[in-house]
C-alpha positions in Angstrom: 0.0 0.0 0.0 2.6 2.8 1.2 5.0 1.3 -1.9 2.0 2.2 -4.7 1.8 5.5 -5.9 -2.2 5.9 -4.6 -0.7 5.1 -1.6 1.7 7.7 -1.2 -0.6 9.7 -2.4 -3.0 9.5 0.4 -0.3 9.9 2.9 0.7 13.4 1.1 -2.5 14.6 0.7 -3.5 14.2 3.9 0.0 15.3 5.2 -0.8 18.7 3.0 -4.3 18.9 3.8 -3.1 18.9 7.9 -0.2 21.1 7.3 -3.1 23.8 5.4 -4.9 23.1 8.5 -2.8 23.9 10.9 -1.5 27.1 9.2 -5.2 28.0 9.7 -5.6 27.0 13.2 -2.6 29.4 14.6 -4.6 32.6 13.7 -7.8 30.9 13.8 -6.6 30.7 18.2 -5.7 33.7 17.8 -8.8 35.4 16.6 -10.8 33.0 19.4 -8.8 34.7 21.8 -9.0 38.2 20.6 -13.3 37.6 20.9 -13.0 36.0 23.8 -11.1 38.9 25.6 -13.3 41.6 24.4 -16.5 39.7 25.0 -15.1 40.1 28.6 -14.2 43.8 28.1 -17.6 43.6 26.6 -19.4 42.4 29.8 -17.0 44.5 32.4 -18.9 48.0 30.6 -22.0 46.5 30.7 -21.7 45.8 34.8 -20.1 49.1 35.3 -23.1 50.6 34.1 -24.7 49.8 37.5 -22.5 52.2 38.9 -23.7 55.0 36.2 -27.2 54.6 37.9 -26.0 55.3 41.6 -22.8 56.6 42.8 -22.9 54.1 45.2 -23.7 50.7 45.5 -22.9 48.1 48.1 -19.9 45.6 48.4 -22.4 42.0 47.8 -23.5 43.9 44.6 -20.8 45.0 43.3 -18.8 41.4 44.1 -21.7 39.7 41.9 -21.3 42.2 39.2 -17.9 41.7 38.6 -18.3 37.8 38.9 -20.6 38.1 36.0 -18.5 39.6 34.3 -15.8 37.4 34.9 -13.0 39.6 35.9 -11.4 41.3 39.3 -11.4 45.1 38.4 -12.9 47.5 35.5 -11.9 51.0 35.0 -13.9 52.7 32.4 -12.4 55.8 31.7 -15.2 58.2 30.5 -13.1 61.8 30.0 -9.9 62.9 30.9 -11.3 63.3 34.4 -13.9 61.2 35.8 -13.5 57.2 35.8 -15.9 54.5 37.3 -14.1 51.7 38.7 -15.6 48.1 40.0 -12.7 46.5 42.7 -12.3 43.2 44.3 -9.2 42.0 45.6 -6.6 40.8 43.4 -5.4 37.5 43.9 -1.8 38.0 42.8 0.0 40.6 40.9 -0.4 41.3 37.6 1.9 39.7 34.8 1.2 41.3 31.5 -0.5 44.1 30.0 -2.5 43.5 26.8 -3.8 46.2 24.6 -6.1 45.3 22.4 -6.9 49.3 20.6 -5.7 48.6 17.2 -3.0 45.6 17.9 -1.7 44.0 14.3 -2.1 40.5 13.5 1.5 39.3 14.1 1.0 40.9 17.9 -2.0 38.8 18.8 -1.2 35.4 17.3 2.2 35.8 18.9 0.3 36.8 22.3 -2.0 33.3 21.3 0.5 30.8 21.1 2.1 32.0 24.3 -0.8 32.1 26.4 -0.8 28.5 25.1 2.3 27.6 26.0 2.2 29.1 29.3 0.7 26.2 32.0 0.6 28.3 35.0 -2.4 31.1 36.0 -1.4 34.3 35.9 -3.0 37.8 36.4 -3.3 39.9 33.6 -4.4 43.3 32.6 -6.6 44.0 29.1 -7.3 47.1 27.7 -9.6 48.1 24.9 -11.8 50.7 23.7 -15.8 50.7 24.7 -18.4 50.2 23.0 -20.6 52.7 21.2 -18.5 55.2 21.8 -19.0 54.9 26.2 -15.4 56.3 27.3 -12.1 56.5 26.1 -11.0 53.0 27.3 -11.8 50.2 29.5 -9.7 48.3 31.4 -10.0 44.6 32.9 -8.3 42.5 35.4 -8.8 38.4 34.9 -6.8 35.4 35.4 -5.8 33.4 32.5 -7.1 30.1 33.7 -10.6 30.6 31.9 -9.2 32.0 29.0 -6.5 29.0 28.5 -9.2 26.6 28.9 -11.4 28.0 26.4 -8.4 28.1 23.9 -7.5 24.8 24.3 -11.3 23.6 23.7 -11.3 25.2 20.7 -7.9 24.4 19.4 -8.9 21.0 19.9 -12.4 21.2 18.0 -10.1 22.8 15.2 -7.8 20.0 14.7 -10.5 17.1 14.7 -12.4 19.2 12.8 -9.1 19.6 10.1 -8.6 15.5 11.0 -12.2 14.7 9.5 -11.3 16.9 6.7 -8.4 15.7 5.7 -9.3 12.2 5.5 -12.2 13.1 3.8 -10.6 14.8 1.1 -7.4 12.6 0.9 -10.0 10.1 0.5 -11.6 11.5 -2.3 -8.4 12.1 -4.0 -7.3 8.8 -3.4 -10.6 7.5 -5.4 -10.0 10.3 -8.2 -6.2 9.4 -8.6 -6.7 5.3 -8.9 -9.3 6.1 -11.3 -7.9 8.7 -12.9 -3.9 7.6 -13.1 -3.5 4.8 -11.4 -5.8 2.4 -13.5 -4.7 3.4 -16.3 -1.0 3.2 -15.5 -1.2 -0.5 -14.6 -3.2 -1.0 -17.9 -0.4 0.5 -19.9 2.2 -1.6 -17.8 0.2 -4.7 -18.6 0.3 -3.9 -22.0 4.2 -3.8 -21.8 4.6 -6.8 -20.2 2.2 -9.2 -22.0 3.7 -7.3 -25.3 7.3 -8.2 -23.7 6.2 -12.3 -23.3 5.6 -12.1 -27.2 7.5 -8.7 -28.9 6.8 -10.4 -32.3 3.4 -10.9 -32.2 1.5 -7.1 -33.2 -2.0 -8.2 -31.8 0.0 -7.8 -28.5 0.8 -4.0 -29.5 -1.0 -1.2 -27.3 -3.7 1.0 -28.1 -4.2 3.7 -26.9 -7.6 4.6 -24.9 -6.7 7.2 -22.5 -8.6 10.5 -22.2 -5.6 11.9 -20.0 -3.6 14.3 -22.7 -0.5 13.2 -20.9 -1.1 9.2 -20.9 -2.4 8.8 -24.4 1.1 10.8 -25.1 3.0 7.9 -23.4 0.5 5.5 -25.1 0.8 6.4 -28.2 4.8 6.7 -27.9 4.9 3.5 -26.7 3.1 2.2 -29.7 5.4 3.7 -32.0 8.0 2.4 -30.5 6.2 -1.5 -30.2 5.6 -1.2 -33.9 9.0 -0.4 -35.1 10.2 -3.3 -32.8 7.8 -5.3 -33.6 8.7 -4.9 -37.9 12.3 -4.8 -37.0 12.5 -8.4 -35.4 9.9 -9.6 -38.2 12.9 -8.1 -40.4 15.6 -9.8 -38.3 13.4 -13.0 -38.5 13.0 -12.9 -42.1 16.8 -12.2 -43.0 17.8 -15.5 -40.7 15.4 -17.5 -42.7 17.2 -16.0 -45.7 20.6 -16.8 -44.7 19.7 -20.3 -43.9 18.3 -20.6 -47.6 21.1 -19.1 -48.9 23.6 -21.0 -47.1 22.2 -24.6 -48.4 22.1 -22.7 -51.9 25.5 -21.9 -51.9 26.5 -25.2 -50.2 25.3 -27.0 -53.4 26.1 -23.9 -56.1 30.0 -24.0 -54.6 29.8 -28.2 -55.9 28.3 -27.2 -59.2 30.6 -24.8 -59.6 33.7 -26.5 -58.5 32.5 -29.2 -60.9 31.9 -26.4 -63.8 36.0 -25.3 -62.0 37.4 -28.9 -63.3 35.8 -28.8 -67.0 37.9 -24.9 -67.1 41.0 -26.4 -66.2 40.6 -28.5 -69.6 38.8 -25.9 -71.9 42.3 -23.7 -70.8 44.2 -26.8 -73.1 42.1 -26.1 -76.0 44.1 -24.1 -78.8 41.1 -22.3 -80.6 42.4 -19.1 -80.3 38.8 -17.6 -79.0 38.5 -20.3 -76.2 42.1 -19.4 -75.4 41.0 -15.9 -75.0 38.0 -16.4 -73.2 39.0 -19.3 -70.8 41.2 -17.4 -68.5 38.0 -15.1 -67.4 35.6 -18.2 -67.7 38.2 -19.3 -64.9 38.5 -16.2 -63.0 34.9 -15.8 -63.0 34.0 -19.5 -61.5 36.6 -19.0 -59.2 35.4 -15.9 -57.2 31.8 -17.5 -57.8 33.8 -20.6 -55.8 35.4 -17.8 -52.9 31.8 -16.2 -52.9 30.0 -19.6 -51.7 32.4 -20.5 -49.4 32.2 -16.9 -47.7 28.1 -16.9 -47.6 28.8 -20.3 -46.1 30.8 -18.8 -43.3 28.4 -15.8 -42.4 27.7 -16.9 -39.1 29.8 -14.8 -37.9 27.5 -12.3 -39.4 30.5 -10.1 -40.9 32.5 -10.5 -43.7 36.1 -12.1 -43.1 39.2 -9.9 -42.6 40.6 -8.7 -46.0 43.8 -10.5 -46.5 46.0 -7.8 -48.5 48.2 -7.7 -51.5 49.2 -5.7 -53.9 48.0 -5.3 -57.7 47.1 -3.7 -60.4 43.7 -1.5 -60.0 43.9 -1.2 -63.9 43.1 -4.6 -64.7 40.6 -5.0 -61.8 38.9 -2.7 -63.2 39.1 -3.9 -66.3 38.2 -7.2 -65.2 34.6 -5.9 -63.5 34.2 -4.0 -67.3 34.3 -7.4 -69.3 31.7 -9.4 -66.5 29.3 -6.5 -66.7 29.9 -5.9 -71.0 28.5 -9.7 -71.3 25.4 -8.4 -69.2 24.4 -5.1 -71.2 23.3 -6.7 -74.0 22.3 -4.2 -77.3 22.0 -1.5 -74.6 23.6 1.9 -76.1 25.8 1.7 -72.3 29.6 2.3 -72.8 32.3 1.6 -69.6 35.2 4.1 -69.3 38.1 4.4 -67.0 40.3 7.4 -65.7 43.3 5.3 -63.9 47.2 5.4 -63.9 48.3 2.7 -65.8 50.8 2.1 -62.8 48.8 2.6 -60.1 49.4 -0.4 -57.4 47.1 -0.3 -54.5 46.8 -2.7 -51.2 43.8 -4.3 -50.7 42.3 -7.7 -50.8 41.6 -8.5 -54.5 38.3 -10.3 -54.3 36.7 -8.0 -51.7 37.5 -4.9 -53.8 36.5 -6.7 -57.1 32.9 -7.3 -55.4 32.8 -3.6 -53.6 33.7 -2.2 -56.9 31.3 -4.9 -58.8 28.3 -4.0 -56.8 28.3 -0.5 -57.1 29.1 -0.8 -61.7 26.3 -3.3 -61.8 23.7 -1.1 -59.7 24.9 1.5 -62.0 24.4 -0.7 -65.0 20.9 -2.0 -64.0 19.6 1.8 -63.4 20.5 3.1 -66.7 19.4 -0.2 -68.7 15.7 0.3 -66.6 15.6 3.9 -68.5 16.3 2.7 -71.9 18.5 6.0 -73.0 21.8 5.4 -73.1 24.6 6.1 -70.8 28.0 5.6 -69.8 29.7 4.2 -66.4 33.4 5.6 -65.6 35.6 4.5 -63.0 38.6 7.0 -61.9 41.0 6.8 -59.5 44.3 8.4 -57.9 46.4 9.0 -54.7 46.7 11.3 -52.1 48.7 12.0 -49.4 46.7 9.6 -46.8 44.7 7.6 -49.5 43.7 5.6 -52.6 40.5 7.3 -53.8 38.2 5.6 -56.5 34.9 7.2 -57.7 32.2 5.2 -59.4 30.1 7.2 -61.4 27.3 7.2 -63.9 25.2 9.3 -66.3 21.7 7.4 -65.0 18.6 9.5 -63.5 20.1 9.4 -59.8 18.8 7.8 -56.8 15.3 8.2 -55.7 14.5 9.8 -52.5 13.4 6.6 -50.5 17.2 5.1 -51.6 19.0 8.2 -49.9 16.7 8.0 -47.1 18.0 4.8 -46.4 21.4 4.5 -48.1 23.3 1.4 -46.7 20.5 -0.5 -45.4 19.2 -4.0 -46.3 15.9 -4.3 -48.2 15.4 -0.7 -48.2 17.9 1.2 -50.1 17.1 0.0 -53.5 17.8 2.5 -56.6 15.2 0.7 -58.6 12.0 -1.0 -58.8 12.7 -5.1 -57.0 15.8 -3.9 -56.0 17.2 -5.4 -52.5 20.0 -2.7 -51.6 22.1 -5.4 -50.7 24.6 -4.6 -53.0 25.6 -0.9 -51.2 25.3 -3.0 -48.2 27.8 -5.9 -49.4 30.2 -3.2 -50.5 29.9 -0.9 -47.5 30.9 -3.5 -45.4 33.9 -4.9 -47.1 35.1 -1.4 -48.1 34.7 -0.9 -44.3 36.7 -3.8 -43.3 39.9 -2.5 -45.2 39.7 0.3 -42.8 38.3 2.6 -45.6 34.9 4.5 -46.3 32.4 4.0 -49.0 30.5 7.7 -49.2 27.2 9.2 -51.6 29.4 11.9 -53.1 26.1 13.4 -55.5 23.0 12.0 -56.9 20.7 14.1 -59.1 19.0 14.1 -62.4 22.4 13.9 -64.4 24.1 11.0 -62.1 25.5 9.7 -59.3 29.1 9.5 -57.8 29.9 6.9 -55.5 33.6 7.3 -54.0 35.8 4.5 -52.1 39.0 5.9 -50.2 41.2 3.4 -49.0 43.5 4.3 -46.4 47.5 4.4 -47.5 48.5 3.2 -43.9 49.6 -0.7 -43.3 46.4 -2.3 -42.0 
């Protein structure tokens, strides 16, 4: 109970509602006291008014007037130079003076709480100014006993009075608060947790219900933040399924091809002079086909394998990715160009770079064959002081706004109708495992640049 927040609640409210109470109950004493000394002042002129009537009156009278009254002397001072006095013997000296003509507030609540605190009777003089205009003042002389008493009654009626009310209304807002926040606070929690038991299951997503402006906020946050977790796992789900399929498909493609790898090694002994030209790619090509399976195969490890690094010719890379993708173009008006020192030796892992590079041509490729106007792909390269930079670009209509939106990601980044975006993926990755970037240089209606740098520094 004291751990919920209703709980706690009730234990502040009241705590506040008491605290309130009490701030009201010092001046309310003090105003109690104030009335209850001049209702005394109040019945001391009226029994001095005996004395208006005749001069004299005898001792028995007088005593019974001034028990009436409830006080040992009155002096009502009339004009500067008559005053009527009513006298009984005082039963002790008198302590404190208390005028009451025009005292502030801070004076008589201070004068309150003391005549609280103070246990023993005392004798004490009050002055204050008649009423209907009957004198110039009128002074009393009382004990304090009466008056204490009285205070203490009513300071007591005050605080069961502030009790009862505070219960009442921490009560009330102990009912408002579990309907109002509390309910719907365990419903949203309940909502988390039974959506927690089962994140991939979107009947379990909240909706939100709340008339609070505040909880449907955290409502409908939450659900925002259910759904995208929700598709993100379906996605994560989906792309495990995927990689098992492709795993068996490459497990029996890398024996077809390493079958297809033994016929090559005889077609290179043929001597037609157009076989001889064309085996050693026919080779070259089965044989990254070959290192390709064998790496999906290993991609449990979910990331590509470190780049193992040589040295070579970027010229005749290059050249090779030109001839796989010139077979692909078909009658397409699409011409390949290249801007690259002839002697330009870079250090990099051959395959990885030849798929990098391969990815981003071919995307190229497949963009500006969709259009059907023709085009032209160029590859340039050169050297700086801290890298190899290469730039893949192309004369196609440029990426659409969904693709640079989501550049680099899986299934979402596609330049073109059915496309996956795997291929930025692929060659982000392995450009990022030599240490390198792969960047989005420009995209518009005349092309897109793509650029690889490829740090100089030993990796």
């Amino acid at each position: 109970m004291l751990n919920s927040l209703s709980g706690r609640f009730l234990i502040l409210t009241t705590i506040f509602v008491m605290l309130a109470e009490i701030l009201i109950f010092v001046p309310s004493v003090a105003r109690y006291r104030e009335d209850f000394l001049l209702g005394r002042l109040e019945r001391a002129q009226i029994a001095s008014l005996a004395l208006l009537a005749d001069d004299m009156i005898d001792a028995d009278l007088e005593e019974e007037l001034l028990l009436n009254a409830g006080v040992f002397n009155v002096v009502l001072r009339r004009d500067e130079v008559r005053q009527l006095v009513l006298s009984s013997p005082i039963p002790g000296p008198i302590s404190t003076t208390y005028d009451l003509r025009d005292a502030p507030a801070s004076v008589l609540i201070r004068d309150a709480m003391m005549q609280l605190v103070e246990t023993e009777n005392q004798m004490i003089r009050v002055i204050g100014s008649p009423l209907r205009d009957a004198g110039l003042l009128i002074e009393i002389t009382m004990d304090t006993n009466e008056l204490r008493a009285a205070m203490l009654d009513y300071g007591l009626r005050i605080l069961i009075l502030s009790a009862v009310i505070s219960i009442i209304t921490a009560g009330l807002l102990f009912i408002a608060v579990r309907h109002l926040l509390v309910k719907p606070i365990k419903s949203v929690v309940t909502s988390m947790q039974g959506y927690a038991a089962s994140p991939e299951d979107s009947r379990r997503i909240i909706h939100p219900t709340s008339n609070v402006r505040e909880l449907r906020e955290a409502e409908e946050a939450l659900q925002s933040m259910q759904t995208q977790l929700t598709g993100a796992l379906k996605q994560k789900e989906r792309l495990a399924q995927l990689g098992g399929a492709v795993a068996k498909v490459s497990h029996d493609l890398r024996n077809i091809l390493t079958t297809a790898q033994l016929f090559t090694d005889r077609i290179e002994m043929s001597e037609d002079p157009a076989v001889m030209r064309m085996a050693p790619k026919l080779v070259n090509s089965i044989a990254r086909a070959v290192s390709l399976c064998e790496s999906t195969l290993a991609f449990g490890k979910v990331e590509e394998p470190s780049p193992t690094l040589t040295r070579f010719n970027l010229a005749a890379l290059i050249g090779d990715v030109f001839d796989g993708e010139r077979l692909a173009i078909g009658e397409h008006d699409l011409s390949f160009s290249e801007d690259i020192p002839a002697n330009l030796i870079i250090r990099a892992d051959t395959e990885q770079l030849y798929r990098a590079i391969a990815n981003l041509v071919r995307n190229a490729r497949q963009v500006i064959v969709s259009t059907g106007l023709p085009g032209e792909i160029c590859v340039s390269a050169r050297e700086d002081d801290d890298a190899w930079i290469i730039a893949v670009s192309d004369t196609g209509p440029g990426l659409p706004t969904k693709a640079r939106d989501h550049l680099f990601q899986p299934f979402q980044g596609g330049a073109r109708k059915g496309g996956t975006g795997l291929g930025l993926t692929i060659a982000q990755e392995l450009i990022r495992g030599h240490g390198g970037t792969l960047t989005l240089k420009s995209t518009d209606e005349t092309g897109t640049i793509f650029e690889i740098r490829l740090p100089l520094a030993t990796i």
